[in-house]
C-alpha positions in Angstrom: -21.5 5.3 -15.5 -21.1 5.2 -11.6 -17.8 4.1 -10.1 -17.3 4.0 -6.7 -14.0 3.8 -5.5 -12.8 3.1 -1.9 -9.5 3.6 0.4 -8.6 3.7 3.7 -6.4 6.8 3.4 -4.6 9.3 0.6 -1.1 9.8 1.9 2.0 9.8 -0.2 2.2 6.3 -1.1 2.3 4.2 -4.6 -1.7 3.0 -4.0 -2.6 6.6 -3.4 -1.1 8.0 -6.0 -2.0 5.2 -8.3 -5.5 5.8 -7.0 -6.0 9.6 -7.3 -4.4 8.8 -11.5 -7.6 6.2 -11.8 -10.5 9.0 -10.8 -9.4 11.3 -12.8 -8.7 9.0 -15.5 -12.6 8.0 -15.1 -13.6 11.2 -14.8 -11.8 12.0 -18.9 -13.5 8.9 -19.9 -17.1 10.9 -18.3 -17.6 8.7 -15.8 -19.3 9.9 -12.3 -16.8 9.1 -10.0 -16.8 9.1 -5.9 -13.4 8.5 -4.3 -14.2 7.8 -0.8 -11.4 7.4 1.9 -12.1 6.3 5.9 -8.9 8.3 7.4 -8.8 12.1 7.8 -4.9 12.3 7.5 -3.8 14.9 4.8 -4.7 14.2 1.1 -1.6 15.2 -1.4 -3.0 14.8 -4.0 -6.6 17.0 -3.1 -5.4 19.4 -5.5 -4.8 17.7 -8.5 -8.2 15.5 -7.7 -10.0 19.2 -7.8 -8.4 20.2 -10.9 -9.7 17.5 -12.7 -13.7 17.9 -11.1 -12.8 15.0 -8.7 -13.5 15.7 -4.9 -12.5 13.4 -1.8 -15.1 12.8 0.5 -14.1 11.5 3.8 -16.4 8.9 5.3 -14.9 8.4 9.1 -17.6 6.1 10.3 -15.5 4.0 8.5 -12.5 4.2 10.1 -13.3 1.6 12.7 -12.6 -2.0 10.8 -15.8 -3.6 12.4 -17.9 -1.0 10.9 -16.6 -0.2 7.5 -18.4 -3.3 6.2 -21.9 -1.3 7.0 -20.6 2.0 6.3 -19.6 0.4 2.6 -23.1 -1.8 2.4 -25.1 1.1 3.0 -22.9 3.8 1.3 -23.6 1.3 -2.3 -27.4 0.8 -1.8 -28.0 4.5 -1.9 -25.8 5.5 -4.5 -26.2 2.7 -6.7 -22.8 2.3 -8.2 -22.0 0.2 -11.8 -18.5 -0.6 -10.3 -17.0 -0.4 -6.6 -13.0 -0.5 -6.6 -10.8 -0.9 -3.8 -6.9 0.0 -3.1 -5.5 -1.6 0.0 -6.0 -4.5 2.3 -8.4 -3.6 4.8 -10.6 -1.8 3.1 -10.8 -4.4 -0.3 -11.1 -7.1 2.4 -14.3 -5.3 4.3 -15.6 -4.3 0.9 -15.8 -8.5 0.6 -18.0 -8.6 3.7 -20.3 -6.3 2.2 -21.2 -8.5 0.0 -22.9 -10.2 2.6 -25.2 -7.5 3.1 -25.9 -5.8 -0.4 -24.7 -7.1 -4.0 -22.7 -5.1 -6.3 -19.8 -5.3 -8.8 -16.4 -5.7 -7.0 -13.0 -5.2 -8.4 -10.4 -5.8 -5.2 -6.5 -4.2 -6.1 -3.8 -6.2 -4.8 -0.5 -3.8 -5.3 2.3 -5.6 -4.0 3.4 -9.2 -4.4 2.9 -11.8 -1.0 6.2 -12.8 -0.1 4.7 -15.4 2.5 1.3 -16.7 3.0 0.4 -16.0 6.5 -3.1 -16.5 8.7 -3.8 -13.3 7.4 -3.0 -13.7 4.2 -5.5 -16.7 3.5 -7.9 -15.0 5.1 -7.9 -12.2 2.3 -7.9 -14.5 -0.3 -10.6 -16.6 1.4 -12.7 -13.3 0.9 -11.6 -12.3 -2.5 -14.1 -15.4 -3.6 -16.8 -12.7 -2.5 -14.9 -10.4 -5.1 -16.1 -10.0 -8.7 -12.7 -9.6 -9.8 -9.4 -9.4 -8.2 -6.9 -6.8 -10.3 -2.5 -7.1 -9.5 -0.8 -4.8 -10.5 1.5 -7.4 -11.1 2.3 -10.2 -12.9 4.4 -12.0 -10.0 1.1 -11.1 -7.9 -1.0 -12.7 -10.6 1.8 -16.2 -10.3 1.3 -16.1 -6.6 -2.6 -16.1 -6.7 -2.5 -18.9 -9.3 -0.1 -21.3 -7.4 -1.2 -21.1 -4.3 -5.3 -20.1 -4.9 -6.1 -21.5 -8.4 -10.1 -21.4 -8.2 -9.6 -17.5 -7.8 -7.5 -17.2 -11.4 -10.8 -16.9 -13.4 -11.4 -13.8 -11.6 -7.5 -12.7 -11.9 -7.0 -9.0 -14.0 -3.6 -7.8 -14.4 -3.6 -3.7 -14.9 -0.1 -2.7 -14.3 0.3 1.1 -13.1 0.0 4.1 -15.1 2.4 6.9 -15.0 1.7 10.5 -15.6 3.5 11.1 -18.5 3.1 15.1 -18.6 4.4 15.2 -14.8 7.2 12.8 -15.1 9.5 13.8 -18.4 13.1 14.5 -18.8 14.8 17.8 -18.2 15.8 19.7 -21.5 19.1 20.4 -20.3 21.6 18.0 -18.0 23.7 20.2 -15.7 27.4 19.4 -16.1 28.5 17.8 -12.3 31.9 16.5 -11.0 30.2 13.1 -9.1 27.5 11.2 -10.5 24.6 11.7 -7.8 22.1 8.2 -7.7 18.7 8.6 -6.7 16.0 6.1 -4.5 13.0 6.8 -4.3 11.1 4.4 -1.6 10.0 3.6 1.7 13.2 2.9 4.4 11.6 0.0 5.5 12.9 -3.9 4.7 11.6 -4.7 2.1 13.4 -1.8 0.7 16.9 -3.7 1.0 18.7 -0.2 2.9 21.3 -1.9 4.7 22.3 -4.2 1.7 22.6 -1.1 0.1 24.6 0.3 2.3 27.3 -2.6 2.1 27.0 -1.6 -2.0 27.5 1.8 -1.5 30.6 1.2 0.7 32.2 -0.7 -2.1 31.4 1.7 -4.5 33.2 3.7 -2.0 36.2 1.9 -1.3 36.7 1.6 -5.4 37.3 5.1 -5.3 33.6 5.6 -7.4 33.2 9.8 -7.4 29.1 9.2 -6.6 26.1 10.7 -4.1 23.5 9.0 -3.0 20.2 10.5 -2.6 17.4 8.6 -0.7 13.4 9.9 -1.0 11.3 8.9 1.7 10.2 7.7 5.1 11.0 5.6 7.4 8.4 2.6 8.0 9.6 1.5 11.5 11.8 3.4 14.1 13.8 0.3 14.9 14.6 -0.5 11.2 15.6 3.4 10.7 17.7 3.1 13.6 19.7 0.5 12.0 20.0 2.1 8.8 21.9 5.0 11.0 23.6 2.9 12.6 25.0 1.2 9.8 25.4 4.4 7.9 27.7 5.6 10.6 29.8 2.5 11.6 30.7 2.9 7.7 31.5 6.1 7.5 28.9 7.5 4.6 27.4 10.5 6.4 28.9 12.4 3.3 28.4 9.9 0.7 24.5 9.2 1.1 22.0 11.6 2.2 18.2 10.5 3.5 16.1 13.4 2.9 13.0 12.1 4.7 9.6 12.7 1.6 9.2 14.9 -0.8 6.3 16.7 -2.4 8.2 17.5 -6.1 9.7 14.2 -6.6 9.4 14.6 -10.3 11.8 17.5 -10.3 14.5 15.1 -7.7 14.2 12.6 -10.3 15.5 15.4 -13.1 18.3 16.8 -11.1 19.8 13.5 -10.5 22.3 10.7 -13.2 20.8 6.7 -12.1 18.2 5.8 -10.4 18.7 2.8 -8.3 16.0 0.9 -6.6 17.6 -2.2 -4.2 14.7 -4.0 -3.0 14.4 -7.0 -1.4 10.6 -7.9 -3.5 7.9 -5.2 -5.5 4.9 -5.6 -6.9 5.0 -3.7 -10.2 7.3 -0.3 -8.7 5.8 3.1 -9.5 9.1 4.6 -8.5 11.0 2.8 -11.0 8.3 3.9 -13.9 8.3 7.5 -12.8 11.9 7.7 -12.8 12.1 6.1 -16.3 9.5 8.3 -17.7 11.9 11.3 -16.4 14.9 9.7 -18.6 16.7 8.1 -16.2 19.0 5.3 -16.8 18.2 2.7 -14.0 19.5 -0.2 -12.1 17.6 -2.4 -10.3 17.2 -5.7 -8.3 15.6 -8.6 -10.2 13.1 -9.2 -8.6 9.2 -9.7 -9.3 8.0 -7.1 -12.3 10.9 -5.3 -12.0 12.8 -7.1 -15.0 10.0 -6.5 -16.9 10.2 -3.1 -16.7 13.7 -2.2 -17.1 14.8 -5.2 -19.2 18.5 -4.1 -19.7 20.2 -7.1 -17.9 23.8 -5.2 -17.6 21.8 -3.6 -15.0 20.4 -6.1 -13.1 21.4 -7.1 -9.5 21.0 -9.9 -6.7 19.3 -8.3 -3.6 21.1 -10.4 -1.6 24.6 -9.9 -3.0 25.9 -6.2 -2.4 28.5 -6.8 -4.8 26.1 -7.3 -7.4 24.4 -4.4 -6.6 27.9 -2.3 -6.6 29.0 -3.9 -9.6 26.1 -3.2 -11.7 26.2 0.5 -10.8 29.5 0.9 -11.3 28.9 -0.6 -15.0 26.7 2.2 -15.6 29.0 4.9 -13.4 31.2 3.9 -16.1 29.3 4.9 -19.3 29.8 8.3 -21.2 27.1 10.6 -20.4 25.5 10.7 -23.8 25.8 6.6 -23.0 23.5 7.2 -20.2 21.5 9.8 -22.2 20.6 7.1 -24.8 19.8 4.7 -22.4 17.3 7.4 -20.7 15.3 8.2 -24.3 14.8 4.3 -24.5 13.6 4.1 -20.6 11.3 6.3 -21.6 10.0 5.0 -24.6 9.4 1.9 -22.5 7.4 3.7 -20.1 5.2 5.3 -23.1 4.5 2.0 -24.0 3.8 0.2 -20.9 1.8 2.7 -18.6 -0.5 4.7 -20.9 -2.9 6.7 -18.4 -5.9 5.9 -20.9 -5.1 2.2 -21.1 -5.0 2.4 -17.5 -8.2 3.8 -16.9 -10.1 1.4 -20.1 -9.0 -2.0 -18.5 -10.8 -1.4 -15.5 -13.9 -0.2 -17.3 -13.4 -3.4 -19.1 -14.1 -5.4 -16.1 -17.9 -4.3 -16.8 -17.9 -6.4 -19.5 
């Protein structure tokens, strides 16, 4: 079976990774698999692709948004493909406009859930009609489509994400520590909730809480970075939390730390909270979208808005024994066993073909 799979670019993101898991998923299940990308930035995940007989090809024609229609029309008339899947906006939405051109089986990804329906946004769900089948990765996604597009809910697929279960597992042994160190792993960027966090972290702080706060990844606008500094340093925290810009072996970050803790503002269905439960971490969250559904411990759960909250439900868990914590990590990961199965993954979208 041919599946074709399209995206603009393979940088360190949660469509990319989620993306380079689906080939090589395919590829177990003996599929022929082409993952095609239109940017020639740096692909980290080329080698894992390689080890599993999966090879990036870059088409650049592509790159230009006016001609990534063709470049996808002609691209499927020569190879002939069962299935063509998309990650990303612009090149699901150009993938649509083929359609004009040349027919084929569509399966568009949406991977984050639409906070506000824009120009923009109806105009992508004006061309997901062209779409075969439109796949969330979320079941607040899934909500949104069916209140506000309900003629497109027939075509509606929800395949949450799957986690690499052999890459992301606990540590054998938990080093002894003095302070508690609390991990994020996520974009510094709004939606992320940074500054809220901040105002947490400074009551955490001013309770006399013995913590470190770690932050993985990079910032998403220089203006919104430079408020997070700003911030940072009117409060004093420069030795409390640390941004360490991205990093390559997240999986071992997520075993040398105690909580995870992931603040946003809105996800779609968050790969960092998975990945972090898979590696036995107790979490605490924000509830909001699928992140309840995840990580259904309530104790845990905090208002985005309220910094308080957010304090007050990581200083519940602070508060725990560490074989508390522990117990709460084995059942995290359980969870995660059960909800992002890499061959489940990989079966529902060959399902779509039926």
């Amino acid at each position: 079976m041919r599946i074709l799979l399209l995206i603009d670019e393979m940088g360190q993101g949660g469509a990319e990774r989620q993306m380079s898991y689906l080939a090589m998923e395919l590829k177990k299940a003996e599929c022929e698999v082409r993952l095609i990308k239109f940017y020639s930035g740096v692909n980290v995940y080329a080698q894992d692709l390689e080890n599993n007989g999966v090879t990036t090809e870059i088409f650049s024609s592509g790159k230009n948004a006016c001609k990534r229609p063709f470049v996808i029309a002609k691209l499927v008339r020569q190879w002939k493909p069962e299935l063509v899947i998309t990650y990303k906006t612009g090149t699901s939405m150009s993938a649509c406009i083929a359609r004009f051109f040349t027919r084929f089986n569509l399966a568009v990804s949406e991977r984050n859930t639409t906070q506000y329906l824009t120009r923009k946004e109806r105009l992508k769900f004006s061309l997901y009609r062209l779409a075969d089948h439109i796949v969330p990765n979320s079941f607040s996604q899934a909500e949104f489509i069916k209140k506000y597009f309900p003629s497109l809910l027939q075509k509606v697929s929800v395949i949450t994400n799957m986690i690499d279960l052999d890459k992301f597992k606990p540590t054998i042994n938990r080093i002894e520590k003095v302070y508690i160190d609390i991990v994020t792993v996520a974009r510094i960027a709004p939606q992320k909730n940074v500054l809220t966090y901040l105002d947490a972290i400074s009551i955490l702080r001013d309770r006399g809480i013995n913590a470190r706060f770690h932050w993985y990844g990079r910032p998403e606008y220089n203006d919104y970075f430079s408020q997070v500094n700003q911030k940072c340093n009117g409060l004093h925290l420069e030795d409390v939390i640390t941004f360490h810009g991205s990093a390559q072996d997240i999986a071992e970050r997520y075993r040398e730390m105690d909580i995870f803790c992931l603040p946003s503002l809105y996800e779609g269905f968050p790969n960092v909270l998975c990945e972090a439960m898979a590696c036995g971490l107790p979490a605490v969250i924000t509830a909001v979208c699928d992140s309840p559904l995840i990580m259904t411990d309530t104790r845990f759960h905090a208002d985005p808005n309220d910094p308080k909250s957010i304090a007050d439900a990581l200083e519940r868990m602070i508060n725990l024994t560490p074989e508390e914590r522990s117990s709460i990590g084995r059942q995290n990961r359980r969870r995660i066993e059960d909800l992002c199965s890499p061959k489940a993954f990989a079966d529902k979208y060959l399902s779509l073909l039926d």
